[in-house]
C-alpha positions in Angstrom: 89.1 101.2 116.2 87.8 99.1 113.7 85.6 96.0 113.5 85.0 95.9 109.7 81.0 95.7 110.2 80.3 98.1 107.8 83.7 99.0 105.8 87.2 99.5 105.3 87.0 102.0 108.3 89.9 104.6 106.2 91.9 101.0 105.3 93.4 101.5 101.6 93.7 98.3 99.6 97.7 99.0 98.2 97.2 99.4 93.9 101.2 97.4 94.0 100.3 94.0 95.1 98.5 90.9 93.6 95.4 90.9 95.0 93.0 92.2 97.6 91.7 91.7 100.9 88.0 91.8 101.6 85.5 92.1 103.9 83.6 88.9 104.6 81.7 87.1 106.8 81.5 83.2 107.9 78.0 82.9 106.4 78.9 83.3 103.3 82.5 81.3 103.4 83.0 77.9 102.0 83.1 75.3 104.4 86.4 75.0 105.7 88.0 78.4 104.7 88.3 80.8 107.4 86.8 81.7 110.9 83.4 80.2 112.2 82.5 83.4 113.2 84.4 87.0 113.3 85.5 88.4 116.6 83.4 91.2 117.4 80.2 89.5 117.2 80.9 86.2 117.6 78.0 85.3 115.3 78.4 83.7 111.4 77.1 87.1 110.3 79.6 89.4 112.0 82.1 90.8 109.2 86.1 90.7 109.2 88.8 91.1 106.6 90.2 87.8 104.8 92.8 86.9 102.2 92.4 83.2 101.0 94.8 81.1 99.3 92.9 79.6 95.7 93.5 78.8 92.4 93.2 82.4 91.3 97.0 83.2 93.3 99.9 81.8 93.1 101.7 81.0 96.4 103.9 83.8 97.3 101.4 86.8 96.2 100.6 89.4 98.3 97.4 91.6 99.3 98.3 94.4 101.2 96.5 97.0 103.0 97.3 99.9 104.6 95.9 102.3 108.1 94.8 105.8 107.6 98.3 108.0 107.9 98.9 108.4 111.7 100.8 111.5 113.6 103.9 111.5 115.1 103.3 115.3 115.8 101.5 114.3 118.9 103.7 114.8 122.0 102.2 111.8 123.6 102.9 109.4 120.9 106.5 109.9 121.4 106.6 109.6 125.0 104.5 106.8 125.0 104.7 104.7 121.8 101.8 104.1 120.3 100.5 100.3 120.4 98.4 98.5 117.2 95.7 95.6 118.9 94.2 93.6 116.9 92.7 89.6 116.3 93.7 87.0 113.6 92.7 83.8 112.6 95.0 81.5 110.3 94.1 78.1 109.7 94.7 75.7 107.6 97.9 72.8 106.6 99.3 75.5 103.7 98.5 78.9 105.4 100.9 81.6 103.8 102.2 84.6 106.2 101.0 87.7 107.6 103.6 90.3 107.8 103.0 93.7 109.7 104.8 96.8 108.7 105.5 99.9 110.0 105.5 102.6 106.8 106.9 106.0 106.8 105.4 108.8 105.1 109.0 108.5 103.2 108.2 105.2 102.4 110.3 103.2 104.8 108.8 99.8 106.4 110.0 98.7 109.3 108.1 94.7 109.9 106.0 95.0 113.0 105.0 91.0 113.2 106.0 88.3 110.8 103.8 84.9 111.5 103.9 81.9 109.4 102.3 78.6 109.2 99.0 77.0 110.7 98.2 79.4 114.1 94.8 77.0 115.4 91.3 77.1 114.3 90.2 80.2 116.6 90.5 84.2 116.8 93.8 85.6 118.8 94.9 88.3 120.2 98.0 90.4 119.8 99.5 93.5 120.6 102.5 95.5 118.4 104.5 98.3 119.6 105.3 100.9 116.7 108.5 102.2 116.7 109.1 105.8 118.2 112.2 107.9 116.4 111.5 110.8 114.6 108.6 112.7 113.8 107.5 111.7 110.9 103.9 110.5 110.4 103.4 106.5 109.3 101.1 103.6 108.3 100.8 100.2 109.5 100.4 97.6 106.3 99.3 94.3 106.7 100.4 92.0 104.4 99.1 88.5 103.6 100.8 86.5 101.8 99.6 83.2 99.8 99.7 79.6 100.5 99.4 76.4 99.0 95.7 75.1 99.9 92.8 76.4 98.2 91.2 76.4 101.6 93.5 78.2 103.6 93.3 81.5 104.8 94.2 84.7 107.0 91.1 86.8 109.0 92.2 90.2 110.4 89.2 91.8 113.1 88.7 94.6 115.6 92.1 96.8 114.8 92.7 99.3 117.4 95.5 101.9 118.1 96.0 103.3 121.6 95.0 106.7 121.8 98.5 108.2 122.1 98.4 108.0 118.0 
């Protein structure tokens, strides 16, 4: 589990994409980029990753970061496949994507969640099912991708895989 309170929680920003995400909180935000508030706390100090579309991307760039490497080589993760839960917030009229992968330790992605486009001005919840063949361990990416309005922007809180992984 992580709610990015303190850090990255094992999260590696990717070195092959444009730029990065960062932890942030809605106290320090401009008005009208992001969340209110992050998700754990509810509170303008509480912290959450964001990737914001601005004059310093181009749309179409990409931030990417990636989960600590998780094991296939438990037993129960292949009998019960393992589930990713976390919260996003994407607002905004030029909002870019957020793409979730699935990355083998071979290097093979396999998208998890592909969203698009304005979502509503408040946190949500979803739940991703990794796929189960093989035994090879993998990573989950997340991948934001830029949009067109220098005020738009993609907040990631509280990640959590099932214990089966």
């Amino acid at each position: 589990h992580c709610n990015f309170e303190y850090e990255l929680c094992g999260w590696k920003q990717d070195e092959n994409d444009d730029f990065d995400w960062h932890l942030r909180t809605s106290s320090t935000a401009k008005l009208g980029t992001g969340p209110a508030t992050d998700h754990t706390l509810q509170e303008p100090s509480g912290h959450y990753i964001f990737i914001k579309s601005s004059f310093f991307q181009l749309p179409g760039q990409k931030a990417r970061i990636s989960s600590p490497v998780l094991s296939r080589r438990n037993k129960n993760c292949k009998v019960c496949e393992g589930v990713i839960i976390f919260y996003y917030h994407m607002y905004g009229a030029h909002i870019g994507s957020l793409i979730i992968y699935q990355r083998t330790t071979l290097k093979h992605e396999n998208i998890l969640l592909n969203l698009t486009a304005n979502q509503g001005n408040f946190w949500q919840r979803k739940a991703l099912t990794v796929s189960g063949d093989g035994d090879e361990d993998f990573q989950v990416v997340l991948e934001g991708i830029a949009g067109k309005g220098p005020k738009d922007g993609i907040a990631l809180d509280d990640l959590t895989f099932s214990r089966e992984c």
